[in-house]
C-alpha positions in Angstrom: -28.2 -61.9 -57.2 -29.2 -64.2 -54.3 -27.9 -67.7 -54.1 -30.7 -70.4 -53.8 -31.0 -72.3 -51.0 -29.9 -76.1 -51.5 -32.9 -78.3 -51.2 -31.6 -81.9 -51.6 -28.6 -83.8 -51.3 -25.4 -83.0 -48.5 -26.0 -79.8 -48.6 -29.7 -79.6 -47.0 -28.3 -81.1 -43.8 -25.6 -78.1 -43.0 -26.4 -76.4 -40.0 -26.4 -72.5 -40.6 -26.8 -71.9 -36.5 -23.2 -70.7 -35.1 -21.1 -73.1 -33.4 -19.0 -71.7 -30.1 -15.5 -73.7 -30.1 -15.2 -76.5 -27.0 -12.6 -77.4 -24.7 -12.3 -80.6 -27.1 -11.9 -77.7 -30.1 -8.9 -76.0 -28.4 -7.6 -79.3 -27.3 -7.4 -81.1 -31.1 -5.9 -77.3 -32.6 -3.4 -77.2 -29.6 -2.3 -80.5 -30.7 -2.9 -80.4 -34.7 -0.3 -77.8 -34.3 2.0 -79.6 -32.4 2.3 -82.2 -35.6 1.6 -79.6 -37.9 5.7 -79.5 -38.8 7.3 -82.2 -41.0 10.1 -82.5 -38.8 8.0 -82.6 -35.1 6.0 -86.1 -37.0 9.4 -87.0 -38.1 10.4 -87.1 -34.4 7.6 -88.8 -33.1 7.6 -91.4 -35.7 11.9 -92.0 -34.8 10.4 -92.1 -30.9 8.1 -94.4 -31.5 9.9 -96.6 -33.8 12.7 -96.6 -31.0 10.4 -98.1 -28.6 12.6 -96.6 -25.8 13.6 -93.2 -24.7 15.9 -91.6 -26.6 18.6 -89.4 -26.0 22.0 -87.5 -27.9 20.8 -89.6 -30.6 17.7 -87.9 -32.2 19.5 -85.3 -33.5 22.2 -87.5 -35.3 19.4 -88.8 -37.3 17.5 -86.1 -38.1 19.2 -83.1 -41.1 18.8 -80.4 -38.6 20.8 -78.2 -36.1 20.7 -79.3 -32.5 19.1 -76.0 -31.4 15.9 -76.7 -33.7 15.6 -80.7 -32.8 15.7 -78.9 -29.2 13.1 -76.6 -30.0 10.7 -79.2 -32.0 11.0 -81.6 -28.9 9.8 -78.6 -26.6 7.0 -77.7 -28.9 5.9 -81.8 -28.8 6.3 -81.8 -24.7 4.5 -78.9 -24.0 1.4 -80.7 -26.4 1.8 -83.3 -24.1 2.9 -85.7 -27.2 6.3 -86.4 -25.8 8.2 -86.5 -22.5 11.5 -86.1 -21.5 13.5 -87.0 -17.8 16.8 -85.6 -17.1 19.6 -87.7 -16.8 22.6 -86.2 -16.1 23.8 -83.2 -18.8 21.3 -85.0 -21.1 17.5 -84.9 -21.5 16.3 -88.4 -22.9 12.8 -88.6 -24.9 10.3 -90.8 -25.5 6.4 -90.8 -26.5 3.8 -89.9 -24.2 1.4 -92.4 -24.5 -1.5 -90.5 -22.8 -0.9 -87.5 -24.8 -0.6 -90.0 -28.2 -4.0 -91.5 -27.7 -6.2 -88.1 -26.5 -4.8 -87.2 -30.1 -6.1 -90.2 -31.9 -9.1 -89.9 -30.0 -10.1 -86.1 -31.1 -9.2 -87.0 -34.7 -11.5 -89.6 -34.6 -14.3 -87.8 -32.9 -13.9 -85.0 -36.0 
């Protein structure tokens, strides 16, 4: 049995052409992904909160191994959402700004 064709209401405006994914497409899934984890937005929300880069210290207030704060931050860098400088034995973090706001701004565009 064939499904009617909707006629009226939100349905009439959906486009049925195909849509090729953008650079903006990759960009937002690239990093929806990177804040796709419960503890990665726990992170950013501690780093932003701080207000400062942060250090040793993450991990003491988050309930997970050092090994997988370590690999949540690198997923977050490499998304561009956080940065870290080297100082000494210690890598300290802190929110990218630039990589914060392209986020906001390809959510919004949705």
């Amino acid at each position: 049995m064939a499904k009617a064709t909707p006629t009226c209401g939100p349905c009439a405006a959906v486009v049925t052409t195909k849509a090729e994914p953008s650079a903006t497409d990759e960009e937002l899934a690239g990093l929806a992904w990177a804040v796709a984890h419960p503890a990665r937005v726990r992170i950013l929300k501690l780093l932003l909160a701080k207000k400062a880069c942060v250090c040793g210290e993450l991990v003491e207030m988050m309930p997970l191994a050092q090994s997988t704060v370590s690999q949540h931050l690198k997923i977050l860098k490499e998304a561009g959402l956080v940065q870290g400088d080297v100082d000494g034995p210690k890598v300290c973090y802190c929110v990218n700004p630039a990589g914060l706001a392209r986020l906001k701004a390809l959510v919004a565009a949705v």
